[in-house]
C-alpha positions in Angstrom: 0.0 0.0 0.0 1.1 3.8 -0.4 0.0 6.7 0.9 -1.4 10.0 0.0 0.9 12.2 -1.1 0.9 15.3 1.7 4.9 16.2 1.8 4.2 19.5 1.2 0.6 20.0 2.8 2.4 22.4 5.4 4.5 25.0 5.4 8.0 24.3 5.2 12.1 25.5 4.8 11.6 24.2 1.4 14.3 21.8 0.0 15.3 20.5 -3.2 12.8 17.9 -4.5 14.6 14.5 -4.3 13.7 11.3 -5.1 14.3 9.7 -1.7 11.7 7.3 1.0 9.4 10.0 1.3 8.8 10.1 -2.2 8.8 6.3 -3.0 6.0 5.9 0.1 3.8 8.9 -1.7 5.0 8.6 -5.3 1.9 6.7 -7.0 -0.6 8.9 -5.6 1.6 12.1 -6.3 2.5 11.1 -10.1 -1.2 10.3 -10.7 -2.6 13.7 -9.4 0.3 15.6 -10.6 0.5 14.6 -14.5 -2.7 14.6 -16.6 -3.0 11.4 -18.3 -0.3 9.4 -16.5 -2.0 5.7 -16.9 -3.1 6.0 -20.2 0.7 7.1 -21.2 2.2 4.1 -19.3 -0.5 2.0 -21.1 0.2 3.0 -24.6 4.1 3.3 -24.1 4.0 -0.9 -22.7 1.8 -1.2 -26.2 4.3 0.6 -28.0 7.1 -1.3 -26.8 5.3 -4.7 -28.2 4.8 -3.3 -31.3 8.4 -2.4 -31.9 10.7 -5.2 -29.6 12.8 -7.1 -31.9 13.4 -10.8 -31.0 17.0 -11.4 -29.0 17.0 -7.6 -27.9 17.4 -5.5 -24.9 14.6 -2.9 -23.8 15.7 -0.2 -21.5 13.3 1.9 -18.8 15.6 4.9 -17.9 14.6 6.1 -14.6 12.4 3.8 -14.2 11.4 4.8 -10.9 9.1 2.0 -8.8 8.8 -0.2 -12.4 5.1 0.9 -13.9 7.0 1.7 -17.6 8.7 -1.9 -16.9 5.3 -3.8 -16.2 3.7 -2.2 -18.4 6.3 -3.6 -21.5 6.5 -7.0 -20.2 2.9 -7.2 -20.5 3.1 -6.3 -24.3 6.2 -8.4 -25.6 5.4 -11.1 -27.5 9.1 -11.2 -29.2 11.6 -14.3 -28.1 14.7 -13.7 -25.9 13.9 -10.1 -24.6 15.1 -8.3 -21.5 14.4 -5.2 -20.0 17.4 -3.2 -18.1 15.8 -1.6 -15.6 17.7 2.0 -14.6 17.1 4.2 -11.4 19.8 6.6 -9.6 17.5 6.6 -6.6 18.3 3.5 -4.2 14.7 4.0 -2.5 13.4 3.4 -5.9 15.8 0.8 -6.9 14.4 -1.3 -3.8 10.4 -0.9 -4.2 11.1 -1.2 -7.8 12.2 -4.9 -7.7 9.5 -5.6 -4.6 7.1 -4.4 -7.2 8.2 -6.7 -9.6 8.8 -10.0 -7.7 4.9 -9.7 -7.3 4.1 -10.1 -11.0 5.2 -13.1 -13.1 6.5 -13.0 -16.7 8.9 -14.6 -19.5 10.7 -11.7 -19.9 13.4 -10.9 -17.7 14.0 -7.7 -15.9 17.3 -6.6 -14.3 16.7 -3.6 -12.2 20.2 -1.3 -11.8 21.3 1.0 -9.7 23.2 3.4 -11.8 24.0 6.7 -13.4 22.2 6.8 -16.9 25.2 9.3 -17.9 27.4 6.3 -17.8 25.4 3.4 -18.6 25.8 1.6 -22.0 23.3 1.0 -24.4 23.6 -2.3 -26.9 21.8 -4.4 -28.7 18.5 -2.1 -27.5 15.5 -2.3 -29.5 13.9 0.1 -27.6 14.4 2.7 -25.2 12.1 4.5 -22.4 12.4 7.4 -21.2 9.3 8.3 -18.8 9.6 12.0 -17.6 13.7 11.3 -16.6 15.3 13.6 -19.2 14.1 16.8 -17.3 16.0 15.6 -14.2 19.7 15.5 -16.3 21.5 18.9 -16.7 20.6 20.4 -19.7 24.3 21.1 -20.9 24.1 16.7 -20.7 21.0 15.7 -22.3 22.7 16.1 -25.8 25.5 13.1 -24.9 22.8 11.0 -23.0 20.5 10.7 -26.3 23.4 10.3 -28.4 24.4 7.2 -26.5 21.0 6.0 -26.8 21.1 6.8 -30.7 24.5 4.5 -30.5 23.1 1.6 -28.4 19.6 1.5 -31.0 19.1 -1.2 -33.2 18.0 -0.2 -36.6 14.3 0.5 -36.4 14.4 0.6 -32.7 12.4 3.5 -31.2 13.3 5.9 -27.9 9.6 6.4 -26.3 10.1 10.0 -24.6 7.8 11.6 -22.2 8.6 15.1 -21.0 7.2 18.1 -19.1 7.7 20.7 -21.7 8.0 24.6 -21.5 6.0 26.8 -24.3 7.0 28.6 -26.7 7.3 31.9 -25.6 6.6 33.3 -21.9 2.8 33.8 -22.8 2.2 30.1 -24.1 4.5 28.9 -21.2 2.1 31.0 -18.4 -0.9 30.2 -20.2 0.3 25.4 -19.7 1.8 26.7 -16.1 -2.1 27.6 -15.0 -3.7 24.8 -16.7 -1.6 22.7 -14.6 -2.1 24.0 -11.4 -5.7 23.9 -12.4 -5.2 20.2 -12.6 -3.2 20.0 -9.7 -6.0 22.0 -7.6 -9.1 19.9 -9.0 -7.1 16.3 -7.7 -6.9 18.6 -4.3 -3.4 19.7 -3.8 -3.8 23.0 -1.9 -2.1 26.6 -3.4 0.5 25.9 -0.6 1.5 22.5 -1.9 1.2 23.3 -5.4 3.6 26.4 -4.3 5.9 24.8 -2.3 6.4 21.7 -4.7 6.9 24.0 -7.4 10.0 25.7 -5.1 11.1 22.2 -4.5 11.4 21.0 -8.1 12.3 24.6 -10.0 16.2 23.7 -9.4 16.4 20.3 -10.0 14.1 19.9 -13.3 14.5 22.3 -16.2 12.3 21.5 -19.1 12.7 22.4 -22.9 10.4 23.2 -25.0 9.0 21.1 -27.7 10.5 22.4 -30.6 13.7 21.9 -29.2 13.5 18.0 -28.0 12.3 17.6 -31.6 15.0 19.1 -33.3 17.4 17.6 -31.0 16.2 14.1 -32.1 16.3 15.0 -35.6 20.0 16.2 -35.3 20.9 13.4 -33.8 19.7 11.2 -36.6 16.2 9.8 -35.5 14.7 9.5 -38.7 11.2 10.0 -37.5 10.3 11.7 -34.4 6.1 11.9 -33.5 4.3 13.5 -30.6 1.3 11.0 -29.7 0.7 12.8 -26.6 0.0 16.1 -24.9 -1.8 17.7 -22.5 -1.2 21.1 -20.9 3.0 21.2 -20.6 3.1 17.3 -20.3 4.3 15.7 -23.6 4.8 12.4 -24.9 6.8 11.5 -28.2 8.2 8.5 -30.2 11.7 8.6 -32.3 12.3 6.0 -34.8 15.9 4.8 -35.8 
């Protein structure tokens, strides 16, 4: 069982928003009344997965977090002699993460990691996933990480990319910020958590906006790069090898 999510319900010296126990305890309830459309992204990035694994390949979930990106691909691959690389820098995570998965069984392998997605090597991948992680890395580092994945691709693999995107201009950008809070206000976080977690987060996750993930892609030599998702400043898109 997990809680609901009230880290921020009274007023606090605000710290940096980390990914530590009090997060892991709350984090179901917080990501599902904090991003509009959460399940039904999960569900169709698991159905995107089957549609693209190749046989004899690896599938990554970078930042995995407690495994719902993971479950949600093992439950789609039909492919022989898959594996899933698991990837979390968060050791809270890392933990729940594997108790969630020793509860469900399945064909396909998972090897949840520890680790530093800056370092980690991608090979043989057929696809990659990517479920609001990017934002966390420096910006001046986002470049390198994608490359690598580029590298580690198999032809026709895909990288599945969710994001929480800025707008366009400062006006666009205000107009997604309210929506959101809107969001956040009708699932019943009050304007002091909504505040506070936005004081928490503001140094630690940086998004881009869309136009630059999608030329970023392209650059790197993604051959076909699609948004499938969007609502307010939350973004989901596929790039194709």
């Amino acid at each position: 069982m997990t809680g609901k999510d009230s880290i921020y319900a009274t007023e606090q010296q605000v710290k940096d928003f980390s990914f530590d126990a009090n997060v892991v305890e709350v984090f179901p309830d917080m990501i599902q009344r904090s991003v509009p459309g959460y399940a039904t992204i999960v569900s169709t990035m698991g159905k995107l997965a089957g549609q693209f694994a190749q046989s004899n390949s690896n599938l990554y979930d970078l930042g995995c977090s407690l495994g719902a990106v993971t479950l949600s691909m093992r439950r789609n691959i039909a492919k022989e002699n898959c594996r899933i690389i698991a990837v979390d820098n968060s050791q809270a995570m890392v933990e729940r993460c594997k108790m969630h998965l020793s509860g469900f069984k399945s064909d396909v392998p998972v090897d949840v990691q520890l680790g530093d997605i800056n370092e980690l090597e991608i090979s043989n991948a057929s696809v990659v996933a990517m479920n609001f992680t990017l934002q966390f890395i420096p910006q001046e580092q986002r470049l390198a990480v994608l490359q690598n994945i580029y590298n580690g691709l198999k032809p026709g693999g895909i990288l599945l990319l969710s994001e929480k995107i800025k707008g366009e201009n400062d006006e666009q950008d205000n107009l997604l910020i309210d929506l959101h809070h809107d969001f956040k206000r009708h699932n019943g976080y009050s304007e002091l958590e909504i505040s506070q977690k936005r004081t928490a987060i503001e140094n630690v996750m940086r998004p881009d906006n869309l136009n630059k993930h999608l030329t970023r892609l392209s650059d790197i030599g993604f051959k076909q790069t699609q948004v499938w998702y969007q609502c307010f400043n939350f973004c989901s898109m596929i790039a194709i090898k």
